[in-house]
Backbone as ProteinMPNN parsed JSONL, in Angstrom:
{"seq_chain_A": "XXXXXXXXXXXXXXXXXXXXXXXXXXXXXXXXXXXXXXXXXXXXXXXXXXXXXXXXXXXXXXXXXX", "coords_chain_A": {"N_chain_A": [[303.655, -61.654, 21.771], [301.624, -63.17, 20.283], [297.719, -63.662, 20.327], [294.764, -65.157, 19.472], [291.384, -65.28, 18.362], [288.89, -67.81, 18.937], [286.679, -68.319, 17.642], [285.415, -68.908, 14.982], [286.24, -71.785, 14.888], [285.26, -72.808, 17.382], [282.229, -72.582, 16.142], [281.712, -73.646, 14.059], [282.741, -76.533, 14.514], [280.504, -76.225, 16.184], [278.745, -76.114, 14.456], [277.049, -74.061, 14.414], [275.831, -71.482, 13.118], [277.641, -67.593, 11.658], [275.386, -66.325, 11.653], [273.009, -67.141, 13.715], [274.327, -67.298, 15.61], [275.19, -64.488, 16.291], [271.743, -63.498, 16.212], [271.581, -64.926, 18.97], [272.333, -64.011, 20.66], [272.331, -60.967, 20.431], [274.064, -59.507, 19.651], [275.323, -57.494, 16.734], [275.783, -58.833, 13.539], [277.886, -57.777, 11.935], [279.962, -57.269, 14.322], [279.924, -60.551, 15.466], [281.349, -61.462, 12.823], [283.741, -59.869, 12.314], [285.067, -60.885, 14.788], [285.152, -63.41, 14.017], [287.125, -63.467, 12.074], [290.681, -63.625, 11.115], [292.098, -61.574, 11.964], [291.749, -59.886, 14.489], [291.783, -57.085, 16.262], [291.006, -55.876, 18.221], [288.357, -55.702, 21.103], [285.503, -55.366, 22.948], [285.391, -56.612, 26.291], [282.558, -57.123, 27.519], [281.625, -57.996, 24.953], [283.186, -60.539, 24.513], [282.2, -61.687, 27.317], [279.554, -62.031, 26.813], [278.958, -63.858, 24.388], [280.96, -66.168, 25.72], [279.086, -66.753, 27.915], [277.004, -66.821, 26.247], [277.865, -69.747, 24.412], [278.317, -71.271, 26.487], [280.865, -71.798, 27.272], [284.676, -70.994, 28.391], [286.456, -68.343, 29.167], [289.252, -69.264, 28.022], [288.912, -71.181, 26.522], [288.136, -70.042, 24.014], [289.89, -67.478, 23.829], [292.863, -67.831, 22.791], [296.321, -68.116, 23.375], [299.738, -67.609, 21.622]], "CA_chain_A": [[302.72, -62.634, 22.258], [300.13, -63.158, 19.74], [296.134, -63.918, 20.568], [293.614, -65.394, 18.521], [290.206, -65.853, 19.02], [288.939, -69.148, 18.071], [285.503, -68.622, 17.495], [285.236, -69.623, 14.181], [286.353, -73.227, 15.06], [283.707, -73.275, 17.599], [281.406, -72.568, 15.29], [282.132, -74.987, 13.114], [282.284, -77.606, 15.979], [278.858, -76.684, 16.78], [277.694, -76.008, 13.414], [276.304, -72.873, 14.141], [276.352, -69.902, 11.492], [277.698, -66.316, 12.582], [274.099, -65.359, 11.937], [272.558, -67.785, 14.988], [274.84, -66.553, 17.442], [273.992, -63.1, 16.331], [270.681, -63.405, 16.821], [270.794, -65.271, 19.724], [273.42, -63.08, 21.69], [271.965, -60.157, 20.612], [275.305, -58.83, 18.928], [275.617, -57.07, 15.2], [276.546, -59.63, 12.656], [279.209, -57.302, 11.702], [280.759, -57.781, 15.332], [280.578, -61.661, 15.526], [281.938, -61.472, 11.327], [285.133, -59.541, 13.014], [285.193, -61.965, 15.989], [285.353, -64.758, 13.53], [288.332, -62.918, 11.219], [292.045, -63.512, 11.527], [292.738, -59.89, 12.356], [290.887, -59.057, 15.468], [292.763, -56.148, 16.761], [290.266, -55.371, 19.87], [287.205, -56.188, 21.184], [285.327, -55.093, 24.413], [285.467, -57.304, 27.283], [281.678, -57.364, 27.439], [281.332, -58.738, 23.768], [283.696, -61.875, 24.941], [281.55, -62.11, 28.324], [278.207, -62.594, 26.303], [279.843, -64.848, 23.517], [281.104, -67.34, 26.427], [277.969, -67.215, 28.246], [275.824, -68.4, 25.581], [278.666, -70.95, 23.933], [278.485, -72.141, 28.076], [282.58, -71.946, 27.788], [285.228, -70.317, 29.18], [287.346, -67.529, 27.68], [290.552, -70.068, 28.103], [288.563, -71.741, 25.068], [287.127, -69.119, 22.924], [291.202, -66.625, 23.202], [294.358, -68.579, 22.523], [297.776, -66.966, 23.46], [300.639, -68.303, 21.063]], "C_chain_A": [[301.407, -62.509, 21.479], [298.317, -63.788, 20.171], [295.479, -64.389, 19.319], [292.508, -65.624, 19.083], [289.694, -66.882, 18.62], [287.583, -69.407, 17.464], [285.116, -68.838, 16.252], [285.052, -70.727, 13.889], [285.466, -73.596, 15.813], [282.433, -73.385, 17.286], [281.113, -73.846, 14.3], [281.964, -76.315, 14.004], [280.664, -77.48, 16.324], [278.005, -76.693, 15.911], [276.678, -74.801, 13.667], [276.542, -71.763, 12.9], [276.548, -68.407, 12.501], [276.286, -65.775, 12.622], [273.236, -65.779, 12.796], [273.014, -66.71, 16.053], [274.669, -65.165, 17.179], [272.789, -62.708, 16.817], [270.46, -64.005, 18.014], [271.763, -64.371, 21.046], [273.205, -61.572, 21.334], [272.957, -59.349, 19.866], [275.315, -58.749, 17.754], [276.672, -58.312, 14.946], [278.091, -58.565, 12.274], [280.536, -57.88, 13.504], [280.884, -59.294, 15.497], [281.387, -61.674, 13.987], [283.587, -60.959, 12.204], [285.491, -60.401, 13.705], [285.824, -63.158, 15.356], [287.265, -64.332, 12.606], [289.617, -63.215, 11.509], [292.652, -62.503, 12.117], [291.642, -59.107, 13.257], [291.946, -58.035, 16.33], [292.133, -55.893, 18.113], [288.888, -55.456, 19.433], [286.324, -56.084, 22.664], [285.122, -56.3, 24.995], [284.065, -57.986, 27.512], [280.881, -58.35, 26.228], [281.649, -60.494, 24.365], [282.235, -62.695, 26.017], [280.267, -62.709, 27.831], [278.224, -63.575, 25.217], [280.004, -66.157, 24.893], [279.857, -67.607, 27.118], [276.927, -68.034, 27.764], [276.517, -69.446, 24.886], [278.374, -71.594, 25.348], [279.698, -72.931, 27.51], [283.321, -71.145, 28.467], [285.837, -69.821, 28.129], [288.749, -68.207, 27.48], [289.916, -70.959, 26.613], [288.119, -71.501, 24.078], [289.094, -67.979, 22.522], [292.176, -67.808, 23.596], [295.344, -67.642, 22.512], [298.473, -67.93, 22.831], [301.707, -67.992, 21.414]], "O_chain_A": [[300.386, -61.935, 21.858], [298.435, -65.01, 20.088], [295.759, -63.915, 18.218], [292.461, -66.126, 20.206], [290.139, -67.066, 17.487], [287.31, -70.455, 16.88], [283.916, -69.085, 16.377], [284.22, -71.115, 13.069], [284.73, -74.516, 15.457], [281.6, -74.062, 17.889], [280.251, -74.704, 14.111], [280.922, -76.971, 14.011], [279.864, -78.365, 16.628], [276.837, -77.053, 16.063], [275.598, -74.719, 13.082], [277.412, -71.518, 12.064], [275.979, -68.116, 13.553], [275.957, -64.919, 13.443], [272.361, -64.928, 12.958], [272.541, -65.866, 16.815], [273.899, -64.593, 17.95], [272.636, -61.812, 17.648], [269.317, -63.868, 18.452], [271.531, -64.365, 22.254], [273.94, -60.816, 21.97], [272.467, -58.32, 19.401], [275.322, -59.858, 17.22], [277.683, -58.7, 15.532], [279.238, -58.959, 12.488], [281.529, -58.605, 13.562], [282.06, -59.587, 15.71], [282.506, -62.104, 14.265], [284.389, -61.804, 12.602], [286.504, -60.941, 13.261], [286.738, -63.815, 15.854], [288.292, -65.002, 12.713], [289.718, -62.937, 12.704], [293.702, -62.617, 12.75], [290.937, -58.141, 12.967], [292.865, -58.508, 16.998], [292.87, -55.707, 19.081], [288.332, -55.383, 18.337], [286.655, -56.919, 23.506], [284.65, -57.172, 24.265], [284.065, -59.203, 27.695], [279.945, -59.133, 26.395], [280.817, -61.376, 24.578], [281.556, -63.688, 25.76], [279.864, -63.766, 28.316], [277.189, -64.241, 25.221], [279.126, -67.017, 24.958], [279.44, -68.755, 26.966], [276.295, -69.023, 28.135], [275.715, -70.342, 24.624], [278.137, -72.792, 25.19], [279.751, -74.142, 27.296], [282.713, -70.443, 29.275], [285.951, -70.181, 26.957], [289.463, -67.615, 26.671], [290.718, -71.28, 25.736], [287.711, -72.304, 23.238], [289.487, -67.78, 21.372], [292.128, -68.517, 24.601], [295.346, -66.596, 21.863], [298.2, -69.093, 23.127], [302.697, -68.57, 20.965]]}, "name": "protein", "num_of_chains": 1, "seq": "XXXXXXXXXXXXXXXXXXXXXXXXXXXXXXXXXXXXXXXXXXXXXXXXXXXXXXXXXXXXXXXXXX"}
């Protein structure tokens, strides 16, 4: 059961750059840069939680199960 995260595409959709939501979520560019990557292997729970908060989505639209 593979996962992806999609946050790249929302990015893109909103036209933000990983280095916005960095700075505005408070999170190391290196961690959204991973986030955005094809090969996210793990990722704390808390990262996601502050990611959907400031996108104002849900994690049903930020992880995809295939």
């Amino acid at each position: 059961m593979p996962i992806s995260i999609k946050l790249k595409e929302i990015l893109k959709e909103r036209d933000l750059s990983q280095r916005e939501l960095a700075r505005i979520t408070g999170l190391r560019p290196n961690t959204i840069s991973h986030l955005c990557s094809d090969n996210v292997d793990r990722v704390y729970l808390s990262t996601i939680e502050t990611v959907c908060k400031v996108l104002d989505i849900d994690i049903q639209e930020l992880i995809e199960v295939e």
